[in-house]
VMD Tcl script that draws the C-alpha trace (Angstrom):
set ca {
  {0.00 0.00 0.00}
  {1.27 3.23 -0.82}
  {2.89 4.77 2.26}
  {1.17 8.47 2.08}
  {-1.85 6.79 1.90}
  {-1.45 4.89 5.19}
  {-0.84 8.36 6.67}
  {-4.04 9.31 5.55}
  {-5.79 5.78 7.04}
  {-3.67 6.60 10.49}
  {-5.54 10.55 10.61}
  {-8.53 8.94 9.43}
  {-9.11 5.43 11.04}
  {-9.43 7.14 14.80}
  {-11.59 9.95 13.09}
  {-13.89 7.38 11.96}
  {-14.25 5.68 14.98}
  {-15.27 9.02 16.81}
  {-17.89 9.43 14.29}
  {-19.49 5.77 14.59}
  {-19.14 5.75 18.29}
  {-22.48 7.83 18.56}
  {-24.66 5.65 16.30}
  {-23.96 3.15 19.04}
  {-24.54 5.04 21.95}
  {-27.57 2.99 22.77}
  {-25.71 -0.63 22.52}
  {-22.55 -0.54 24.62}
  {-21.56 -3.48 23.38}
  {-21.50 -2.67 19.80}
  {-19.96 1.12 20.95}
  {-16.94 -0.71 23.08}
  {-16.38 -3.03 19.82}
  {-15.93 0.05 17.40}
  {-13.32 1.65 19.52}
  {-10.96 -1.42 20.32}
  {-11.50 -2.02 16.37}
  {-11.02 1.05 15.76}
  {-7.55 1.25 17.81}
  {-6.59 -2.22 16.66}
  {-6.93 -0.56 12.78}
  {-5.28 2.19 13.45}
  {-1.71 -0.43 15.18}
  {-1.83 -1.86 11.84}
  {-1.50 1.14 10.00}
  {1.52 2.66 12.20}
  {2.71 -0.50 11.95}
  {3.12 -0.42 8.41}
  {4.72 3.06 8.25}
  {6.87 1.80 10.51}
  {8.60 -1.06 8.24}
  {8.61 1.72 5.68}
  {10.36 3.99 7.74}
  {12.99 1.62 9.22}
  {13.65 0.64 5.93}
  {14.44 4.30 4.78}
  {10.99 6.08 3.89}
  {9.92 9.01 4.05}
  {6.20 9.59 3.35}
  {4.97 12.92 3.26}
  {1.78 14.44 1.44}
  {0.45 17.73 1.77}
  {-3.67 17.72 2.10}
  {-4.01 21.45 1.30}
  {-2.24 24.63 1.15}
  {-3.58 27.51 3.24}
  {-1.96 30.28 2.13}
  {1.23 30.29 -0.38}
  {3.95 28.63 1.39}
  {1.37 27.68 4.60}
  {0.78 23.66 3.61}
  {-1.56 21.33 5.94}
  {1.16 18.85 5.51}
  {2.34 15.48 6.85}
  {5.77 13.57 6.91}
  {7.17 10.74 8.84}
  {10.57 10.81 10.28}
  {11.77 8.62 12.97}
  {10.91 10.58 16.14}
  {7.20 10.99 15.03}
  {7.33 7.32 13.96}
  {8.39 6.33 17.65}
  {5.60 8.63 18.81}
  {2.92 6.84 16.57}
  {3.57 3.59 17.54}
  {3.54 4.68 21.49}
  {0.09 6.57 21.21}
  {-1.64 3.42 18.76}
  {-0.24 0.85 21.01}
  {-1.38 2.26 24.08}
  {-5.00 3.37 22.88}
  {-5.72 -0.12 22.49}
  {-4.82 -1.26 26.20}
  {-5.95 1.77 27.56}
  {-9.33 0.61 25.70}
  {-9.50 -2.17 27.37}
  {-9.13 -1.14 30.44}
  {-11.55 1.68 30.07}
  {-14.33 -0.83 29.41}
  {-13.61 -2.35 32.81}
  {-13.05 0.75 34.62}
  {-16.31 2.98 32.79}
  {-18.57 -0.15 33.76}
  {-16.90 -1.06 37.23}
  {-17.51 2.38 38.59}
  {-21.20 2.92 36.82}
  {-19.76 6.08 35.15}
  {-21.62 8.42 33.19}
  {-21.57 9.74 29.85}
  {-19.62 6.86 28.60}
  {-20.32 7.21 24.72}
  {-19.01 10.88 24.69}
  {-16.02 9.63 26.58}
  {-15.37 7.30 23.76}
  {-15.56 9.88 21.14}
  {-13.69 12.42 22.77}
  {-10.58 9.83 22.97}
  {-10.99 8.83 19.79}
  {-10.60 12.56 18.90}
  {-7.93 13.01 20.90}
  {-5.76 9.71 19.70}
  {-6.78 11.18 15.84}
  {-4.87 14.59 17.27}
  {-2.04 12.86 18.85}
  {-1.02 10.80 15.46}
  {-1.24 14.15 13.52}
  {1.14 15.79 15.74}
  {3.38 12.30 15.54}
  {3.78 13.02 11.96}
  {3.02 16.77 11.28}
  {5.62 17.91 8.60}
  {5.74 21.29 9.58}
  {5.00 24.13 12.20}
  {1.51 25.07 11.34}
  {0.49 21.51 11.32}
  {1.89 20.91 14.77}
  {0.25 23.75 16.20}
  {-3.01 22.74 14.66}
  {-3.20 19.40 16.05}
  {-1.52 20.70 19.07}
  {-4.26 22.94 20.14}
  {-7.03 20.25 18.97}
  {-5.70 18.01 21.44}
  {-6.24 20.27 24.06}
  {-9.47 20.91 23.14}
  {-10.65 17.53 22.72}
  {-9.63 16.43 26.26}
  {-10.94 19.52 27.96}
  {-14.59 17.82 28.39}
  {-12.43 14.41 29.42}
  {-10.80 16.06 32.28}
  {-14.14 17.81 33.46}
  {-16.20 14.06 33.01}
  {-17.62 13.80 36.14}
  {-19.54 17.28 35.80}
  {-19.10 18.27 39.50}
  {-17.96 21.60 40.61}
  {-14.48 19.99 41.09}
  {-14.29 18.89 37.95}
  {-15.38 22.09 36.13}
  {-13.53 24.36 38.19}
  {-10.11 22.21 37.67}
  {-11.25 21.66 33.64}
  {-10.92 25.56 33.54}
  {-7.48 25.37 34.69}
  {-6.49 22.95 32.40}
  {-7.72 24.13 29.00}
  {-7.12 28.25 29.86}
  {-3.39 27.52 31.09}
  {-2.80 25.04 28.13}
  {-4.36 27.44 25.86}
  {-2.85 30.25 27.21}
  {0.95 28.92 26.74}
  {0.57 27.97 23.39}
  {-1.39 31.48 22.36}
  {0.88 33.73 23.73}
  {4.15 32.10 23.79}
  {4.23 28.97 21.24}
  {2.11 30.51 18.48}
  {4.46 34.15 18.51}
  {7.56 32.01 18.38}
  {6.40 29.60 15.31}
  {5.58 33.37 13.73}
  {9.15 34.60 14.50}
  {10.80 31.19 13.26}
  {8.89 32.21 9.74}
  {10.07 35.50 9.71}
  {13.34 34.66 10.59}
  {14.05 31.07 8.44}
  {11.95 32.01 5.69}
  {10.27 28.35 6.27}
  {8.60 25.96 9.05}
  {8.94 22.77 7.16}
  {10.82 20.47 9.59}
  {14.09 19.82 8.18}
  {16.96 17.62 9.33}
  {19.65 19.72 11.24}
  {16.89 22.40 11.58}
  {16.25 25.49 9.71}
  {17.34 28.20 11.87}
  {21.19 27.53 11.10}
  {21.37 30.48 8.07}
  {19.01 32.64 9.96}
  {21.21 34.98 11.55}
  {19.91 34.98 14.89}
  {22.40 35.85 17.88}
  {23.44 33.81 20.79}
  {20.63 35.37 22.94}
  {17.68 35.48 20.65}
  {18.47 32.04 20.60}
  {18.00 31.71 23.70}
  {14.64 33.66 23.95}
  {13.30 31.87 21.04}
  {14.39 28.44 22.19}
  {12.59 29.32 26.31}
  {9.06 30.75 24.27}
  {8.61 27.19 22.48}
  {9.94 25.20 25.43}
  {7.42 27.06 27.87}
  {4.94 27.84 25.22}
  {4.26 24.15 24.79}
  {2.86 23.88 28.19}
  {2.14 20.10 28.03}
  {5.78 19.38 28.56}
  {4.90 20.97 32.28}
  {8.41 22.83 33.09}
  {7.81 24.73 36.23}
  {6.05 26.98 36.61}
  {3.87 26.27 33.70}
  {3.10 22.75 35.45}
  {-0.44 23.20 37.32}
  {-2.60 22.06 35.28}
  {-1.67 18.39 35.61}
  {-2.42 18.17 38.86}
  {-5.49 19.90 38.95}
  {-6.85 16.98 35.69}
  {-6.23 14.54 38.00}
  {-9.84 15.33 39.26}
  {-10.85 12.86 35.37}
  {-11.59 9.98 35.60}
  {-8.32 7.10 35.60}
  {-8.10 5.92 31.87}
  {-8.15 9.85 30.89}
  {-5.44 10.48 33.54}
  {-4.10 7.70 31.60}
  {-4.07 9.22 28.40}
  {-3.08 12.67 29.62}
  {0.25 11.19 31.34}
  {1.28 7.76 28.96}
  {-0.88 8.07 25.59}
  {-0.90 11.58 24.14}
  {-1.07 15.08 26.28}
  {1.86 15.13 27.95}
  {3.55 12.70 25.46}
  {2.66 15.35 22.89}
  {4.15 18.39 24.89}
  {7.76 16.65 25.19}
  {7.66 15.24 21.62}
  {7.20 18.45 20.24}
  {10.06 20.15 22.71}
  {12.21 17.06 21.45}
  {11.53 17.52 17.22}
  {11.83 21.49 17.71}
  {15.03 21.01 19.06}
  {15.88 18.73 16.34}
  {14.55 20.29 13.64}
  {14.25 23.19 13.84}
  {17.15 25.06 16.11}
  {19.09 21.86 15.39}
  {21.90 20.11 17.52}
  {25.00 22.00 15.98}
  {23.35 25.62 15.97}
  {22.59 24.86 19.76}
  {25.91 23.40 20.49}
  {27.71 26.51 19.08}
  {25.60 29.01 20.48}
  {24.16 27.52 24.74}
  {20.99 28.66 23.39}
  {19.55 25.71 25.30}
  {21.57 26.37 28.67}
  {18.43 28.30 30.62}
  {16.51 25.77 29.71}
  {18.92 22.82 30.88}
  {19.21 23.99 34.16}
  {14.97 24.98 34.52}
  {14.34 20.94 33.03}
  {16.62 19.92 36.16}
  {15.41 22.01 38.37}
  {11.44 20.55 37.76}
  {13.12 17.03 37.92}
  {14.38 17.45 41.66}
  {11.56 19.82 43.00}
  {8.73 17.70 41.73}
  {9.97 14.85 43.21}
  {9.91 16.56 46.29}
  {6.81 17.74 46.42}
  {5.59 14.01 45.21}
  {7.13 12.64 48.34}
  {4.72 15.18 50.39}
  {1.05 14.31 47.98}
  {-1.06 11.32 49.95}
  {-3.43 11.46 47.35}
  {-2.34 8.18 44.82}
  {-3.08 10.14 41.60}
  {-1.80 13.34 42.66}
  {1.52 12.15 43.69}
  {2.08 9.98 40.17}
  {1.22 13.42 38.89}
  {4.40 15.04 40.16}
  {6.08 11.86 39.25}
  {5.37 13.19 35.86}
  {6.07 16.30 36.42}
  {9.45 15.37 37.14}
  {9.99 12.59 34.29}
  {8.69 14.97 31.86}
  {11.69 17.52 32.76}
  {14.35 14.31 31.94}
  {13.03 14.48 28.05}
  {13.35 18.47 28.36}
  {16.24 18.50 30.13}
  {18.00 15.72 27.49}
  {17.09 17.35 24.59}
  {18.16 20.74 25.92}
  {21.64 19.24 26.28}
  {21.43 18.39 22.43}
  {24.44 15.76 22.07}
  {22.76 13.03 19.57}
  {22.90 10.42 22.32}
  {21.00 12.65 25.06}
  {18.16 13.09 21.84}
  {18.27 9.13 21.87}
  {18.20 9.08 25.67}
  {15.45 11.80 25.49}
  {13.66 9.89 22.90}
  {13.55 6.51 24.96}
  {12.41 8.01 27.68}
  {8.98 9.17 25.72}
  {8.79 5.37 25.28}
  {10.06 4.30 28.87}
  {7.88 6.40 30.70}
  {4.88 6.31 28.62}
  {4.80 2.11 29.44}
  {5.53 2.59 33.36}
  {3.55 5.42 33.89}
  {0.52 4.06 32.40}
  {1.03 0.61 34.23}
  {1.08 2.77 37.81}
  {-1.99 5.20 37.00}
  {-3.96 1.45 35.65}
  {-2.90 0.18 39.18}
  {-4.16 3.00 40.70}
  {-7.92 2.62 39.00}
  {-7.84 -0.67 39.67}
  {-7.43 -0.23 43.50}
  {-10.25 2.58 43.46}
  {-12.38 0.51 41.25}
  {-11.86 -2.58 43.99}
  {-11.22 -1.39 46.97}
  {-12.50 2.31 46.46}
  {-8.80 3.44 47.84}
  {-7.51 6.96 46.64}
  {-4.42 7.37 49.61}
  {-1.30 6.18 49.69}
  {-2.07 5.99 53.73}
  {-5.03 4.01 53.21}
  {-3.09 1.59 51.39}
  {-1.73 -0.88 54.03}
  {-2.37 -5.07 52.86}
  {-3.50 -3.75 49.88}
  {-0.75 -5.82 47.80}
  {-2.74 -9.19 50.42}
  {-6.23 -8.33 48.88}
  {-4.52 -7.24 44.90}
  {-1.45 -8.96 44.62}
  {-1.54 -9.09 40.80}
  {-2.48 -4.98 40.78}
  {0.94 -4.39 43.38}
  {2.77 -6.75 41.70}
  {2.43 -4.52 37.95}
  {2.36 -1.07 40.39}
  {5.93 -2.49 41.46}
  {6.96 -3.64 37.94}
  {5.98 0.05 36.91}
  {7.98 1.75 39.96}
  {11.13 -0.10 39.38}
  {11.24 0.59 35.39}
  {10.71 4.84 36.84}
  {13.46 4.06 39.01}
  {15.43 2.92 36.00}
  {16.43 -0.92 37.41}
  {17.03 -3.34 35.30}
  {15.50 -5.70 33.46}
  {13.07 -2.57 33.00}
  {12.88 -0.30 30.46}
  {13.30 2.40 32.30}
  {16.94 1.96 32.53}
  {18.15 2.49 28.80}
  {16.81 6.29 29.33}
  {18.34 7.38 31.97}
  {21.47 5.24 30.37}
  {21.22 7.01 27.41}
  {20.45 10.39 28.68}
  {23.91 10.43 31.23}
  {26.29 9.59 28.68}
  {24.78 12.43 26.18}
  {25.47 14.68 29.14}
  {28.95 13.70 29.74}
  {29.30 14.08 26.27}
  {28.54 17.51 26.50}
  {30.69 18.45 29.24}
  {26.82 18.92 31.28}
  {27.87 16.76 34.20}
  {25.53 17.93 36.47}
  {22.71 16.31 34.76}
  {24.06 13.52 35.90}
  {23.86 14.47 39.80}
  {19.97 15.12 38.48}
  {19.39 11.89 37.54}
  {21.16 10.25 40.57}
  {19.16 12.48 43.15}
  {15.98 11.70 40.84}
  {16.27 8.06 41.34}
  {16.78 8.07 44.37}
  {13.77 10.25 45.14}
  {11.97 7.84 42.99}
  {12.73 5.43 45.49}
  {11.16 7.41 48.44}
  {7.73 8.24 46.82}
  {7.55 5.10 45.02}
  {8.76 1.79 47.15}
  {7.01 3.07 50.57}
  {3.76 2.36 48.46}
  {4.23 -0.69 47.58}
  {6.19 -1.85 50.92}
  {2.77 -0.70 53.06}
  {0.68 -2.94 50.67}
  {2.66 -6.22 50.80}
  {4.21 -6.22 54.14}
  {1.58 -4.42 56.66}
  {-1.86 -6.35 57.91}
  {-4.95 -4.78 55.98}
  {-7.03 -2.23 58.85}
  {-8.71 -4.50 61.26}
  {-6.35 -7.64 60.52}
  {-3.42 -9.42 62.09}
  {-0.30 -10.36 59.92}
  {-1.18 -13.90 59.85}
  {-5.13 -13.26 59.14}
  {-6.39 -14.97 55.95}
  {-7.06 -11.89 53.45}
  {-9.68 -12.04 50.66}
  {-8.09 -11.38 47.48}
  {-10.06 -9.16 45.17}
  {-9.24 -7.67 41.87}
  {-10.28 -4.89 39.47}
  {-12.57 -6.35 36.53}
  {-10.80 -8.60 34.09}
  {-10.89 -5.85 31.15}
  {-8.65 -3.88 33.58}
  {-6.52 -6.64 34.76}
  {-5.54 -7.75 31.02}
  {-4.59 -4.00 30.53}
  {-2.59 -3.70 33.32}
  {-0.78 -7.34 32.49}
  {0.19 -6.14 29.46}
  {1.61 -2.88 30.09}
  {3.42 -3.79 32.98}
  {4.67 -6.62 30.58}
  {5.97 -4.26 27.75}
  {8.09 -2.90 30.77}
  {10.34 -5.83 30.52}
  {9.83 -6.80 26.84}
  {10.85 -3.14 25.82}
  {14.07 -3.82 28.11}
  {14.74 -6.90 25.91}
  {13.89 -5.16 22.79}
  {16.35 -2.19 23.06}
  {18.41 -2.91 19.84}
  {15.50 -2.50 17.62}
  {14.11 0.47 19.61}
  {17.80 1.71 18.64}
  {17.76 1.36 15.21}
  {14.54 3.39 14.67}
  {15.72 6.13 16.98}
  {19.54 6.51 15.77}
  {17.80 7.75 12.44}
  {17.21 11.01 14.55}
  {20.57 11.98 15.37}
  {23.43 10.98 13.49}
  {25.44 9.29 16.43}
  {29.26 9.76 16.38}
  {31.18 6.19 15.65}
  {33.17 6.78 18.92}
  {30.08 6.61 20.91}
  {28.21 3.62 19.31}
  {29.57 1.15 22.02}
  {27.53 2.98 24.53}
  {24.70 1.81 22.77}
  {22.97 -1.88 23.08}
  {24.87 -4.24 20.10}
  {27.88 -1.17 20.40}
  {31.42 -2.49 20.77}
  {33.95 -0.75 22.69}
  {35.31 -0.11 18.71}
  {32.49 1.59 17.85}
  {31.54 -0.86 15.17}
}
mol new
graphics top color blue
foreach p $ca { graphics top sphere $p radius 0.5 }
foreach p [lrange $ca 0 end-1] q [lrange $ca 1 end] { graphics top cylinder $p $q radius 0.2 }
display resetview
């Protein structure tokens, strides 16, 4: 099939499934089938452009041209490849486990929930492969839009009040601070077609509007959440579990960090921000986040809420390694989209799963839990230890990745970062699951027989899986390679530090 019309099938395939998801809004059955045949479609798709692209291709089209020079146009390169196959894989566990979770908990609304994600995965794969500036932006700001009525669900006060915070801050970033710079990038490159090396090299810009051009997209694209521009995860943590879900592992905040990772690619470019420390500010802001989120995670008793600034911080090791821009922090930057999108969802599907059981929300309240849900602890601890970055979890080829790109760059301090980070991981992380396995459930003795109860089976399968891919991603790290050392061209001296590398560098 030709490969720019698989791009077309991957925008169009979740678009379709939003629009039949209505017409079944009176037989959940037939509703629930559409959208996991819907997501299943759309795998098979990205995973054809994928054996295109690993084997050299480039598809592009452009569906229509705005205004001379403006193009509504699509091409797939490696990083928005990696970022297809993350969002289509995931939709179809997170799917899954939204059938067991919407019916567990009697929620409401369901068949607008189901459209709304479908819209929001269709958003999320034309950002993956957006071939220029305009396009980004486009399917940027429909993301946020079509997840706005996901994080205000359940219709309370809470909900609205926290929905509000959500859209107007993610709105507001990307009005006032993304949109100018993608204007000044024009003016100044003559272009926003993505380019290889980027296409701000010739523009003449100086050291330090570098620098304030490089801080407006990196803040401007608010879903990466660098503090300050950080509160409205938290507050969406008031949505329902698959959509926290799909705001931290599937798309939203998967979407912010991809686009801070292919502007830095290609647009300033690795050699323009080498030469010039453009990305310095931001370097030392991305660590920053990653050591005082953690922090404040240790201090959240709420489940969600403290995953949240678990995010907040992970999030800031992408920013943080592409700010550094040595090809192998990009690749350590890269994986790390991947690593945490797997771990992160496997913790917030653990965390559903003990509200939908046990109706559970604090880590205090969580004592014997891992007695009464030892297959839900056992993937929450799977999940922990790949954030952590031990192996035989994915998490570890990140953080790998990410500390010899800094060393590379003579930015040894990220380094420290990600030694302090893990450690903190540790601390907000293993207490939770020590308190469920090894202290007596309220009103028991350690030796009491405990009923065992889990989450519905849709919800287990999802969270089997995921917290499976956690090892089978650690396994699979020499293909994950291939695809992402088409980003970055990776200097023969340094290919031994990558899995299949020889000291040699053959």
């Amino acid at each position: 099939m030709n490969a720019g019309l698989l791009v077309i099938l991957a925008l169009a395939i979740p678009t379709a499934g939003a629009a039949l998801i209505p017409l079944a809004h009176r037989f959940p059955n037939l509703r629930e089938t559409i959208t996991l045949v819907t997501a299943v479609a759309l795998l098979f798709v990205v995973m054809a452009l994928l054996g295109d692209v690993l084997g050299g291709g480039h598809p592009a089209f452009v569906l229509t041209t705005v205004v001379p020079g403006l193009d509504l146009a699509f091409a797939v390169e490696p990083l928005g490849m990696l970022f297809g196959v993350i969002a289509s894989t995931l939709w179809i566990a997170n799917s899954v486990y939204s059938i067991g979770y919407m019916r567990g908990n009697n929620e409401p609304r369901q068949t607008p929930f189901y459209v709304c994600f479908a819209i929001a995965i269709a958003s999320t794969i034309g950002v993956a492969f957006a071939g220029n500036l305009f396009t980004l932006f486009l399917f940027y700001e429909i993301l946020t839009i079509s997840t706005y009525p996901l994080v205000a669900h359940k219709g309370n006060e809470e909900a609205r009040v926290k929905a509000r915070v959500y859209i107007l801050l993610l709105m507001a970033t990307s009005m006032l601070l993304l949109l100018p710079a993608i204007v000044w990038t024009w003016v100044a490159a003559g272009t926003i077609d993505f380019a290889a090396g980027g296409i701000l090299a010739g523009a003449g810009l100086s050291a330090g509007l570098l620098t304030v051009l490089y801080t407006l997209y990196v803040f401007g694209i608010g879903k990466a959440a660098v503090m300050p521009v950080h509160f409205w995860l938290p507050a969406a943590m008031v949505a329902p579990t698959p959509v926290s879900a799909l705001l931290h592992a599937v798309a939203v905040v998967k979407a912010g960090v991809f686009c801070v990772v292919k502007v830095t690619v290609y647009v300033f470019g690795l050699d323009l921000l080498a030469e010039t420390d453009a990305s310095d500010l931001i370097a030392y802001a991305a660590g920053g986040t990653v050591i005082l989120a953690s922090l404040i995670a240790l201090n959240q008793d709420n489940l969600k809420r403290r995953l949240a600034y678990s995010t907040v911080s992970q999030l800031s090791y992408v920013v943080m390694a592409a700010a550094i821009a040595t090809p192998l922090a990009i690749i350590g930057a890269a994986f790390h989209i991947l690593a945490h999108a797997v771990s992160k969802i496997t913790l917030f599907f653990a965390a559903g799963s003990i509200y939908t059981a046990a109706r559970l929300t604090e880590v205090s309240q969580l004592d014997g839990i891992g007695r009464r849900m030892p297959l839900t602890m056992t993937a929450f601890l799977i999940g922990a230890l790949s954030i952590i970055g031990l192996p035989p979890l994915v998490g570890v080829w990140s953080k790998w990745w990410i500390g010899i790109g800094a060393v590379d760059g003579d930015q040894t301090w990220a380094v420290a970062v990600l030694m302090i980070s893990s450690v903190l991981n540790v601390a907000y992380l293993l207490p939770i699951v020590s308190r469920g396995f090894f202290l007596p459930p309220p009103g028991t003795a350690a030796g009491d027989k405990v009923r065992r109860t889990e989450a519905p089976l849709p919800m287990a399968l999802a969270i089997g899986a995921t917290a499976t891919l956690c090892l089978v991603l650690f396994l699979g790290a020499n293909t994950i390679q291939t695809l992402l050392a088409m980003i970055v061209a990776v200097p023969a001296e340094l290919a031994g530090n990558l899995p299949g590398g020889d000291s040699h560098g053959r």
